[in-house]
C-alpha positions in Angstrom: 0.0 0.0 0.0 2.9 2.3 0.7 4.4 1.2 -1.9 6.5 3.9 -3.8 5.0 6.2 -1.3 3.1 7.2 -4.5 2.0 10.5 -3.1 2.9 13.0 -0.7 6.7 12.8 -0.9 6.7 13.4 -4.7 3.8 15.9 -4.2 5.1 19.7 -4.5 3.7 22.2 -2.0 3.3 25.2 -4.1 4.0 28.6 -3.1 0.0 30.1 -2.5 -0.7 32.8 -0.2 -3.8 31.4 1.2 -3.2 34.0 4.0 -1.3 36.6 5.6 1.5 33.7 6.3 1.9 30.8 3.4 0.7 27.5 4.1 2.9 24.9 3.0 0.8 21.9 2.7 2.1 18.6 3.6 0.1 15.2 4.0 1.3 12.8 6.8 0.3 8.9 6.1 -1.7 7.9 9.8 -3.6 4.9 8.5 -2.8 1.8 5.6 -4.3 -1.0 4.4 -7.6 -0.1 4.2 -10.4 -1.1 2.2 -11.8 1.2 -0.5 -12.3 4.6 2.1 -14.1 7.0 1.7 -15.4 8.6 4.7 -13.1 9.9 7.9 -15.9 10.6 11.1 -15.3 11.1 14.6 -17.4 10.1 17.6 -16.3 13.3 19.6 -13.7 10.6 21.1 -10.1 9.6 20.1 -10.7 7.3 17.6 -11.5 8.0 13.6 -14.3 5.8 12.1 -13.2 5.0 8.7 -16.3 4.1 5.9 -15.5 1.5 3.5 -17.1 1.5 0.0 -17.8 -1.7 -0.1 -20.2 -1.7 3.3 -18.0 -2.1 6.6 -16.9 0.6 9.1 -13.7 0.5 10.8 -12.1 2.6 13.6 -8.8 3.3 14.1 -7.5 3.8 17.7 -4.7 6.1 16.6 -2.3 3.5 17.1 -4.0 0.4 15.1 -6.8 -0.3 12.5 -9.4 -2.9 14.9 -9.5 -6.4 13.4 -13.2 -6.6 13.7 -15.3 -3.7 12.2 -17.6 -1.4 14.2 -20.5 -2.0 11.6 -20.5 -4.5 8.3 -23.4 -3.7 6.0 -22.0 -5.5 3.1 -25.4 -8.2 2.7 -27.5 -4.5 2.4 -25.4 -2.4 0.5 -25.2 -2.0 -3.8 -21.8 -1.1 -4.2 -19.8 0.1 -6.4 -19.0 3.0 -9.1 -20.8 5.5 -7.0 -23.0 3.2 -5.1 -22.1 1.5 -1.8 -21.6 2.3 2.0 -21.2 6.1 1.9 -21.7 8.6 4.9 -22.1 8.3 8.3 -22.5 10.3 11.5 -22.6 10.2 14.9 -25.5 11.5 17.1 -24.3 15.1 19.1 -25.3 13.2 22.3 -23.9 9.9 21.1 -21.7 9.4 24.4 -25.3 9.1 26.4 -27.5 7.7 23.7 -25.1 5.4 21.7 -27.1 6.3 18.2 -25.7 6.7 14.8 -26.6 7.0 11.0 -25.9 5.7 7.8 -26.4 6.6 4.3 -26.1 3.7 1.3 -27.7 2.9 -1.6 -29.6 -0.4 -0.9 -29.6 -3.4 -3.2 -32.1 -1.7 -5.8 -29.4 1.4 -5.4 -31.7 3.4 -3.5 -30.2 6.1 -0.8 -31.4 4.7 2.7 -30.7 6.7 5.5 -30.4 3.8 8.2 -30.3 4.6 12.0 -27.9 2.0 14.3 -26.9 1.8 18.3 -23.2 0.7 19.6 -23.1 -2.2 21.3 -22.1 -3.0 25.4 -18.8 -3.1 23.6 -18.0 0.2 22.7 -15.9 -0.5 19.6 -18.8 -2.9 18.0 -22.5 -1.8 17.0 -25.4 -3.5 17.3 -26.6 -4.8 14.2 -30.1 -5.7 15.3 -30.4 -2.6 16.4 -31.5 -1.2 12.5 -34.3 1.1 12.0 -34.7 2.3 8.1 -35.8 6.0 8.6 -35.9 7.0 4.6 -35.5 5.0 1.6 -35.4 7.6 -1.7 -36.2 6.3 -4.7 -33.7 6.7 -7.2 -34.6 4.8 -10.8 -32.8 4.5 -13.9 -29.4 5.4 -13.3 -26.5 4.7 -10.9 -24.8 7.5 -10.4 -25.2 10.6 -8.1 -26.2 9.5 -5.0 -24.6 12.0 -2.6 -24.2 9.8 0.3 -22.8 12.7 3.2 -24.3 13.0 6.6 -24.0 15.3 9.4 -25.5 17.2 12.2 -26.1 20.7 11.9 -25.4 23.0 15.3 -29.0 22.7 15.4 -28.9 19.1 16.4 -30.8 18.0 13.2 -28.9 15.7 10.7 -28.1 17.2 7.1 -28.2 14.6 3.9 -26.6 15.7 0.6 -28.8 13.6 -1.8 -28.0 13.8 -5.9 -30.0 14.9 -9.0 -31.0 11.0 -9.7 -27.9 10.2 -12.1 -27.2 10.1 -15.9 -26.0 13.6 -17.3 -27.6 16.7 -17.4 -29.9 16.0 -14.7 -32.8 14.4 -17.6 -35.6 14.9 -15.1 -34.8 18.3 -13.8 -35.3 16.8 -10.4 -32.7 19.5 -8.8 -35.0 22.4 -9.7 -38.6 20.6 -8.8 -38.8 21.2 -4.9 -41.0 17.9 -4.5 -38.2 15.7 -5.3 -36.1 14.7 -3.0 -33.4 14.0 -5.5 -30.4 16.7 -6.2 -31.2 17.9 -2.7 -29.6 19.0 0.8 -32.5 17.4 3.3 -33.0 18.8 6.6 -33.6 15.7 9.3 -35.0 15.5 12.9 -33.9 12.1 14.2 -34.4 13.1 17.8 -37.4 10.3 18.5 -38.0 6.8 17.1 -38.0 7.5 13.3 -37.6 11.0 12.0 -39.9 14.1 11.2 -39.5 17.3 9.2 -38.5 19.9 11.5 -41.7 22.5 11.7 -39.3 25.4 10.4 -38.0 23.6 7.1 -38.3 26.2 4.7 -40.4 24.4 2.1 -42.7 22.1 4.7 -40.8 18.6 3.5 -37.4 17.6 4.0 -36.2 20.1 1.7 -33.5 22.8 3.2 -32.2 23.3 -0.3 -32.2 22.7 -3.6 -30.5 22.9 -7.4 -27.8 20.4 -6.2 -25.9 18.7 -8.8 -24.2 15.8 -6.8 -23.4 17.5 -3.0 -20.8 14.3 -2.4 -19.2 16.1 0.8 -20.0 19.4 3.0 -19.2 20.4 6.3 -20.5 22.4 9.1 -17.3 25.2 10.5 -17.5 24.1 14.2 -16.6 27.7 14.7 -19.2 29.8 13.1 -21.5 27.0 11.9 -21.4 28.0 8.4 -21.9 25.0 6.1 -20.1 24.7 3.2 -20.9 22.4 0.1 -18.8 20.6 -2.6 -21.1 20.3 -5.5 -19.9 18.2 -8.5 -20.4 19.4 -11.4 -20.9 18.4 -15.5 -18.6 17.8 -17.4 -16.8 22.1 -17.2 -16.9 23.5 -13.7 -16.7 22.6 -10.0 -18.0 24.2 -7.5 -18.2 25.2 -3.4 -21.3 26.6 -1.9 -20.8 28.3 1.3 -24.5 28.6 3.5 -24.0 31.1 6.5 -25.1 30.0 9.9 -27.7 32.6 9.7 -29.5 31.2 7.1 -33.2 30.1 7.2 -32.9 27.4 4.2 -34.5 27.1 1.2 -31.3 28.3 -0.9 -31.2 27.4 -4.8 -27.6 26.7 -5.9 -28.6 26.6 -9.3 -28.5 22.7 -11.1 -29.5 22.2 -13.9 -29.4 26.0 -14.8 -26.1 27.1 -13.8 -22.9 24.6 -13.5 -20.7 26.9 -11.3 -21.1 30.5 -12.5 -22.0 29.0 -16.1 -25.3 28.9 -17.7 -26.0 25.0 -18.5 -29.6 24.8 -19.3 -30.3 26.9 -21.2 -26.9 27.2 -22.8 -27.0 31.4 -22.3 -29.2 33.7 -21.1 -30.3 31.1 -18.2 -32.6 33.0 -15.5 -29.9 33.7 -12.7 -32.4 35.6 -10.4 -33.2 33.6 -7.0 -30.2 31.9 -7.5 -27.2 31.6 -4.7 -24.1 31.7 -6.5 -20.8 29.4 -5.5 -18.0 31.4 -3.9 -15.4 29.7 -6.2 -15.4 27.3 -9.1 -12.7 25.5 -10.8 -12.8 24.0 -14.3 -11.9 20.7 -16.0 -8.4 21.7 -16.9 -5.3 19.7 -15.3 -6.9 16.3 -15.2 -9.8 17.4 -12.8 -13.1 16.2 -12.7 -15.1 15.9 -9.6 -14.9 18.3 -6.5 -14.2 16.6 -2.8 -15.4 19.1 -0.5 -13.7 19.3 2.6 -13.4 21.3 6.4 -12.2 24.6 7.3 -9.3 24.2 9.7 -10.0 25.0 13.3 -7.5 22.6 14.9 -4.7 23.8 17.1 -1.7 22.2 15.5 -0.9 24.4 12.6 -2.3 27.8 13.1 -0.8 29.6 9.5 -3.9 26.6 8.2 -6.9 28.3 10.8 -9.4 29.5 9.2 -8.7 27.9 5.5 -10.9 25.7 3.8 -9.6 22.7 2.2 -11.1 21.3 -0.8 -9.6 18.7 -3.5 -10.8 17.2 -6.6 -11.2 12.8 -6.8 -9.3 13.0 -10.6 -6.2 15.2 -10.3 -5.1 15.1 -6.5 -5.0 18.4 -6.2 -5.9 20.5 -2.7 -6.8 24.0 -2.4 -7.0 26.4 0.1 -10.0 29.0 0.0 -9.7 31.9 2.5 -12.0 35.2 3.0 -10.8 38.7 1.8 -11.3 41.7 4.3 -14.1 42.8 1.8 -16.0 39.4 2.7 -15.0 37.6 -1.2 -13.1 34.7 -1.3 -9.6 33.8 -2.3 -8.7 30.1 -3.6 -4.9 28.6 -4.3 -3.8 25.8 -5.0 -1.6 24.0 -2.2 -0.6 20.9 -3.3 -0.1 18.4 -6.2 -0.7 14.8 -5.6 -1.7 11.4 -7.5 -4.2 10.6 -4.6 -7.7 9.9 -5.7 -9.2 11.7 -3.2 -12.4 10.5 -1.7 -13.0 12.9 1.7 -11.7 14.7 4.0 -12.3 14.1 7.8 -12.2 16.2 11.2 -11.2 14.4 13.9 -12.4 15.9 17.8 -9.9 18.0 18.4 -9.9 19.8 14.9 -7.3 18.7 13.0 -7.5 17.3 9.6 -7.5 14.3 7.1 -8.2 13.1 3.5 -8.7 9.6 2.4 -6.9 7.8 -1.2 -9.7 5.3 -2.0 -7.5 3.6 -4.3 -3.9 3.9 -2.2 -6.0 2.8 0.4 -4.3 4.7 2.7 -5.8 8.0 5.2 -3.3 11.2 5.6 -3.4 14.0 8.0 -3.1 17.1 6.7 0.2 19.3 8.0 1.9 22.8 7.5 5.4 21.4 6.9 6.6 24.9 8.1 5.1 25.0 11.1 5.8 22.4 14.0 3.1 21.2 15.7 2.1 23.5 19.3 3.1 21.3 22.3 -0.1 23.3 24.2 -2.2 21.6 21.4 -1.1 18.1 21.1 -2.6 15.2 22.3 
């Protein structure tokens, strides 16, 4: 797996000012031999959770990978392309209440939003424990499912669901507010199944809408903004960034816009309504699909605080996107590297990782200028 240490030693950390200071990126490899990852989650403990495509969850206690996984879901789960095992999160109050939640696509590749409870051993969950809370019906094609879960600072759980697959979203499902495809949904999970919270902007499970593929967002644990990685056509990528202060019901423009394009219709597409990504990147340099990631608010590295990290699955490359004083938004590029990057992960204290899917291998992200704060390790 290490094998030619095909990545981050070859990688070049490119001179980007990011911020006032430059951030030389580095990647450190913490975790090998794993199957197919593509999802870094922490319980608010030590350990990282790491979801394997192919349906099994495994933790890693910062020292070793555990021989037997915390949840195998292979017998339930379609897999693979862009199927499979492929979010998870853990309850705010998971310490007391021992619930969690996955998203796969089912054996008919539908998205399922499944809800689970650990075990008496803390390190295994109970698989009879199961409850399907929402099955979406996704016919016809395979790909865009989404498949990223996460609780909000409101204590509801955010799904990033796609348009329903093929190209050019064929259905418009993005645009129609009735679908649940190409969708952010809005989730409260706090009793036995799950209800649409009374304040959703659009009375379903709706909080926003004219999503193209939302593979991976984030909430800043800081200021609670989320922040979106979009996937786009076959031209332009794209990040949405949703203040904390927002009510919902945001369009971010699929199948009109792709990025800060007109798509359907080719020009003159009605922009009005529409919320606008703070940054796009095209398909140039071997890039092809966005892998949104975290804004840094760990205490190792502090020139990387406040910058969001973002990469893209076909080219390996990481970016940094930071806020101007007049509130726009800056991106450079930090790094070059031949990972097929799949997520990026927060662990509880902050800091920050990124997963190969085909190395098979999970690397924290560093500032290879900076050594890490005594005060802030652990």
């Amino acid at each position: 797996m290490m094998g030619g240490v095909r990545l981050f030693i070859a990688a070049l950390a490119l001179a980007a000012s990011v911020s006032a200071q430059t951030v030389q990126l580095g990647l450190q490899p913490a975790i090998s031999g794993l199957d197919s990852p593509l999802g870094i989650v922490s319980a608010g403990d030590s350990r990282l959770f790491i979801i394997g495509q192919h349906g099994t969850i495994v933790i890693w206690d910062r020292t070793r990978v555990l021989g037997t996984p915390f949840l195998d879901v292979r017998g339930l789960v379609s897999c693979c392309g862009e199927r499979g095992l492929l979010g998870l999160a853990f309850d705010p109050h998971y310490a007391a209440n021992g619930r969690f939640f996955v998203y796969y696509t089912d054996r008919n590749g539908d998205p399922t939003i499944a809800r689970y409870n650990v075990s008496s051993d803390p390190n295994r969950a109970d698989p009879a424990s199961a409850q399907l809370l929402l099955t979406i019906p996704h016919p016809n094609f395979s790909n865009h499912n989404g498949g990223q879960l996460q609780f909000g600072p409101d204590g509801d759980l955010y799904a990033g669901i796609g348009d329903g697959g093929s190209g050019g979203d064929p259905n418009n499902n993005a645009q129609n507010t009735a679908r649940l495809l190409g969708k952010l949904l809005r989730l409260d999970v706090s009793g036995a199944s799950y209800a649409v919270p009374s304040d959703n902007p659009l009375g379903n499970e709706v909080w926003a809408y004219g999503l193209r593929n939302p593979w991976r967002f984030s909430f800043d644990r800081d200021t609670g903004d989320l922040w979106i990685g979009d996937v786009g056509q076959n031209r332009y990528e794209e990040i949405d960034l949703q203040p904390a202060t927002s009510r919902g019901g945001e369009n971010y423009g699929w199948r009109l816009m792709e990025g800060l394009h007109c798509f359907n219709p080719a020009t003159n597409c009605p922009t009005s309504g529409l919320t606008m990504p703070v940054t796009e990147y095209d398909h140039s340099q071997n890039a092809c699909s966005v892998t949104g990631g975290y804004r840094y608010r760990g205490g190792r590295f502090p020139r990387m605080r406040g910058v969001y990290f973002y990469g893209d699955y076909c080219s390996g490359a990481i970016w940094g996107l930071t806020q101007n004083a007049n509130g726009t938004w800056t991106s450079a590029k930090l790094l070059s590297t031949s990972l097929a990057i799949s997520s990026f992960g927060e662990d509880a204290y902050g800091e920050l990782y990124v997963a190969d899917i085909d190395g098979g291998i999970v690397y924290q992200l560093t500032d290879t200028v900076v050594r890490w704060h005594r005060a802030a390790s652990h």
